[in-house]
C-alpha positions in Angstrom: 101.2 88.3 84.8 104.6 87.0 85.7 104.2 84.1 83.8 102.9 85.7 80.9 106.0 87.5 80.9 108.4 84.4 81.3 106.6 83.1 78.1 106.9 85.8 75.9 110.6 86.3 77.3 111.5 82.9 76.4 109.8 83.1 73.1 111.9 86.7 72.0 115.1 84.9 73.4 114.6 81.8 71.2 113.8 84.1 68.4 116.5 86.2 68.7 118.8 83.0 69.4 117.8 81.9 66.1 118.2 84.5 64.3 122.3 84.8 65.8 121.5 87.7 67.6 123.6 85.9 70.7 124.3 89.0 72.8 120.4 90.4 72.7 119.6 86.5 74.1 122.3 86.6 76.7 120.6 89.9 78.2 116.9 88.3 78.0 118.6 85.0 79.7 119.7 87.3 81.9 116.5 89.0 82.6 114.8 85.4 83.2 117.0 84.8 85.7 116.3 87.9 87.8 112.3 87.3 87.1 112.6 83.6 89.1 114.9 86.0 91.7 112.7 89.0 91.8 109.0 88.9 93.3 108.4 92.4 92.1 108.0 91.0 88.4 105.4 93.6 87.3 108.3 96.8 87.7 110.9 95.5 85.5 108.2 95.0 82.7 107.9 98.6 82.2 111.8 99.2 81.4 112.0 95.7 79.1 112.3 97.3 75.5 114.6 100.1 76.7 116.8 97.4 78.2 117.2 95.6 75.3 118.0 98.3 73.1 121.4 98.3 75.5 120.1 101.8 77.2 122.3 103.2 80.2 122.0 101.6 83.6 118.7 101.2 85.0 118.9 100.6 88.8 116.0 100.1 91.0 116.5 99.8 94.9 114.1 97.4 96.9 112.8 98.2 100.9 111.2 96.5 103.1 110.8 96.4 107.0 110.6 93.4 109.1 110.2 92.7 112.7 109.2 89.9 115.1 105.9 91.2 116.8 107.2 94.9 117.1 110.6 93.9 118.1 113.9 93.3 116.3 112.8 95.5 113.4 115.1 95.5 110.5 114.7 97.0 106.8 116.7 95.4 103.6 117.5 97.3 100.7 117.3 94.9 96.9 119.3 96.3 94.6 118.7 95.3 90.8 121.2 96.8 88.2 120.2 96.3 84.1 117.7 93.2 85.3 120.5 91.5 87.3 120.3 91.0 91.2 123.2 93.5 92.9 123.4 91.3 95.8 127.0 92.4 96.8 125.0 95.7 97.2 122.3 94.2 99.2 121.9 96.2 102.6 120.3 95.3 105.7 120.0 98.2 108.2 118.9 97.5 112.3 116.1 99.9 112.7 117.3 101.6 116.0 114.5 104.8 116.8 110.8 102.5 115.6 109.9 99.2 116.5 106.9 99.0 115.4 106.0 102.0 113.0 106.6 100.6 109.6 106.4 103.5 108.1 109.0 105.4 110.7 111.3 102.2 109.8 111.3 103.2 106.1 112.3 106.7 106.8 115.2 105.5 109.1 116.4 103.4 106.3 115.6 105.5 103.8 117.3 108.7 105.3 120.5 105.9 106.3 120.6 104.7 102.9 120.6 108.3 101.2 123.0 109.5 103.9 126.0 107.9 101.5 126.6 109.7 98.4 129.3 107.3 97.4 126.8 104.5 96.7 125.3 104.8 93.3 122.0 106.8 92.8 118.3 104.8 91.9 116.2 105.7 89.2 113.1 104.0 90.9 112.9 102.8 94.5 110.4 100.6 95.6 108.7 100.2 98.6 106.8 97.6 100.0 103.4 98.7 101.0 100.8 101.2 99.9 100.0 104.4 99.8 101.2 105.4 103.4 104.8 103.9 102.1 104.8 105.3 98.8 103.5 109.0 100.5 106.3 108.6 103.4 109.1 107.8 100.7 108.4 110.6 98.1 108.0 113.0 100.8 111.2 112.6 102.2 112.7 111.8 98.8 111.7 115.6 98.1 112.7 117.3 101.1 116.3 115.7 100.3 116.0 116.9 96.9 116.0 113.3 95.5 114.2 113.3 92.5 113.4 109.5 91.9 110.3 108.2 91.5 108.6 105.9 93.5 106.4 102.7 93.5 105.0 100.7 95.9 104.1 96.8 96.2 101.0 95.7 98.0 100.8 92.5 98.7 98.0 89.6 99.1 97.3 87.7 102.0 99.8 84.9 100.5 102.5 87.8 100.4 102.6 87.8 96.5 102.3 91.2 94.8 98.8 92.2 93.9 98.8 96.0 93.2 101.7 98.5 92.0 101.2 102.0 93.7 102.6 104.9 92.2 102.4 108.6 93.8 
């Protein structure tokens, strides 16, 4: 689908470009450039018409956990802001109580990341994984009385997304 969705994005930005609509295909430039930059095409598809239409600030936060065998586990945090890559907002937290529990790993980052108020709220968080991610994150989304939904990216054995999740 992601290349279904460069086309038609290229074909509304050279129609809008044509017409002189220059700031509507600045933002779908824009939006190209974080499809090539984003994996996760299939989530910003949903919010594309609202984005246009110059709506308020859409941010979506990104997790993930790593680790080498069990060891060295780390968890990043992707922040995309209005379709463009946040990456002075990019986190990457050392997982310091699981080492190899994904899903414990996502609520250490999770529960570090929601532990600072000053850094600006989601309004979707993604999580990569299934059900068990999606289930671990909206349950201790609500027990912090964070009310953002939640999505989840499985992945194929070539790690490209195959399935969205949503609780």
């Amino acid at each position: 689908k992601k290349k279904t969705l460069i086309r038609g994005l290229e074909r509304d930005m050279k129609q809008v470009a044509k017409a002189m609509r220059f700031e509507e295909a600045s933002r779908i430039k824009k939006m190209l450039f974080s499809l090539s930059h984003i994996q996760d095409v299939a989530l910003l598809k949903a919010d594309f018409e609202q984005r246009l239409a110059g709506a308020e600030s859409f941010r979506i936060e990104a997790y993930d956990v790593a680790h080498i065998s069990g060891t060295n586990t780390v968890g990043v945090m992707v922040v995309v802001e209005n379709s463009q890559p946040q990456k002075s907002q990019y986190r990457k937290f050392k997982i310091k109580t699981s080492t190899n529990d994904d899903n414990a790993s996502l609520l250490e980052m999770l529960s570090r990341r929601f532990g600072h108020a000053e850094w600006p709220m989601p309004r979707l968080v993604v999580v990569d994984g299934g059900t068990a991610q999606v289930n671990t994150a909206e349950k201790a989304l609500r027990e912090w009385g964070i009310a953002v939904p939640v999505l989840g990216v499985v992945k194929d054995e070539h790690h490209h997304p195959r399935e969205i999740i949503h609780g």
